[in-house]
C-alpha positions as CSV (number, residue, x, y, z in Angstrom):
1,X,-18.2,44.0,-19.2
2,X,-19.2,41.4,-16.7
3,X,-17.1,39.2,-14.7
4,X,-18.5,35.5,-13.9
5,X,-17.2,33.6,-11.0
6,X,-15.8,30.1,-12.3
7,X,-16.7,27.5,-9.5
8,X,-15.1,24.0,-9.6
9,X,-15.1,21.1,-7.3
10,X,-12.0,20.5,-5.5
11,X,-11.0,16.4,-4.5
12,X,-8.1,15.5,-2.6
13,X,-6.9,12.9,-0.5
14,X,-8.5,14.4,3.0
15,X,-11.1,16.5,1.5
16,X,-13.3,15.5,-0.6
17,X,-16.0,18.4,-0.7
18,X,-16.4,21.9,-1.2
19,X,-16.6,24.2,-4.0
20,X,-13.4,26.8,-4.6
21,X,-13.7,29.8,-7.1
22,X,-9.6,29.5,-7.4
23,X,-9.6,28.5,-10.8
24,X,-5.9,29.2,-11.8
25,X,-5.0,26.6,-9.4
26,X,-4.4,23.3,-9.9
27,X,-3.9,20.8,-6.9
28,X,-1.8,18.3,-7.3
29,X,-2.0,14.9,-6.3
30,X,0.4,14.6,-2.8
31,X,1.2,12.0,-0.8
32,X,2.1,13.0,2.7
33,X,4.4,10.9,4.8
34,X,3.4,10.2,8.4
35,X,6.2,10.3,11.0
36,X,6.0,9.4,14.1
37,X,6.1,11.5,17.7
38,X,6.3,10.8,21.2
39,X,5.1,12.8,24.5
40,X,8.5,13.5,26.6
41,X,5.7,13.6,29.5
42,X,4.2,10.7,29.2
43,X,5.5,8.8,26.9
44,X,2.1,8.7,24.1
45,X,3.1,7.9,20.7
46,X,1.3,9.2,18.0
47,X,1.8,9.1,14.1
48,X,0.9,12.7,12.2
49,X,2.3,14.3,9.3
50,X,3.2,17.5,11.1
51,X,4.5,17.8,14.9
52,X,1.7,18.7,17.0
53,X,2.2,21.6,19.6
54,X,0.7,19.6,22.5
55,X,-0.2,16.2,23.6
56,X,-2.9,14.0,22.5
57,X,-3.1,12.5,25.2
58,X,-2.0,14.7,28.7
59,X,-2.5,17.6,27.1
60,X,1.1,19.3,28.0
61,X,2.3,22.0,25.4
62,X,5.6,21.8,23.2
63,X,6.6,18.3,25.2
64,X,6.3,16.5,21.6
65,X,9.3,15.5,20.1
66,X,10.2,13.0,17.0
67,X,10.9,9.3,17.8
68,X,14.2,7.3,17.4
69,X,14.5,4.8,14.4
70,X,14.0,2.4,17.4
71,X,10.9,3.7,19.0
72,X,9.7,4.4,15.2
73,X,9.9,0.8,14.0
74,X,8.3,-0.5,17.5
75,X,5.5,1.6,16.5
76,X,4.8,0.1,13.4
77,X,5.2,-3.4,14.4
78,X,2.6,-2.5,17.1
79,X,-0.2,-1.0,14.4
80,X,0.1,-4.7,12.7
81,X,-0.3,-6.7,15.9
82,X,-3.9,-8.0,16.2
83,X,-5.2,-6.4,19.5
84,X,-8.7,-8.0,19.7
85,X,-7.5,-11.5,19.3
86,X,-8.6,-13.6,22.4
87,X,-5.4,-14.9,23.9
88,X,-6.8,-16.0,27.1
89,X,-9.0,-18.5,25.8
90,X,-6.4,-20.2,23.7
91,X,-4.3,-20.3,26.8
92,X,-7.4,-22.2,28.8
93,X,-7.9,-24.5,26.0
């Protein structure tokens, strides 16, 4: 008796190619939550859904740690802010 290999595309939210020969599984449809984190060295805040092992940004190992309510919602308010906006020439004009 011979076996065929089932192949079946897999689409998630992140991936969105490949071929998997897992066919019992099925993937279900997750949403994942970003939190934020911030550098204790210097101070980089970053949004992931898992806490990273080392810093972005200075590159320091197990310095990452999860922000305050505060420094979470300062964060977010930040992402919204339009940073290309030309405030100098309104201020001229």
């Amino acid at each position: 008796m011979a076996y065929r290999k089932v192949y079946f595309r897999i689409r998630t939210e992140r991936y969105s190619s490949g071929w998997s020969s897992d066919a019992g599984i099925l993937l279900a449809d997750r949403r994942v939550k970003n939190m934020v984190f911030v550098c204790e060295h210097c101070h980089f805040e970053l949004e992931a859904a898992a806490k990273p092992c080392q810093c972005p940004d200075c590159g320091k190992l197990n310095q990452i740690r999860t922000a305050t309510s505060s420094e979470s919602k300062e964060f977010q308010a930040r992402k919204l802010e339009d940073v290309w906006q030309d405030s100098i020439a309104a201020l001229a004009g």
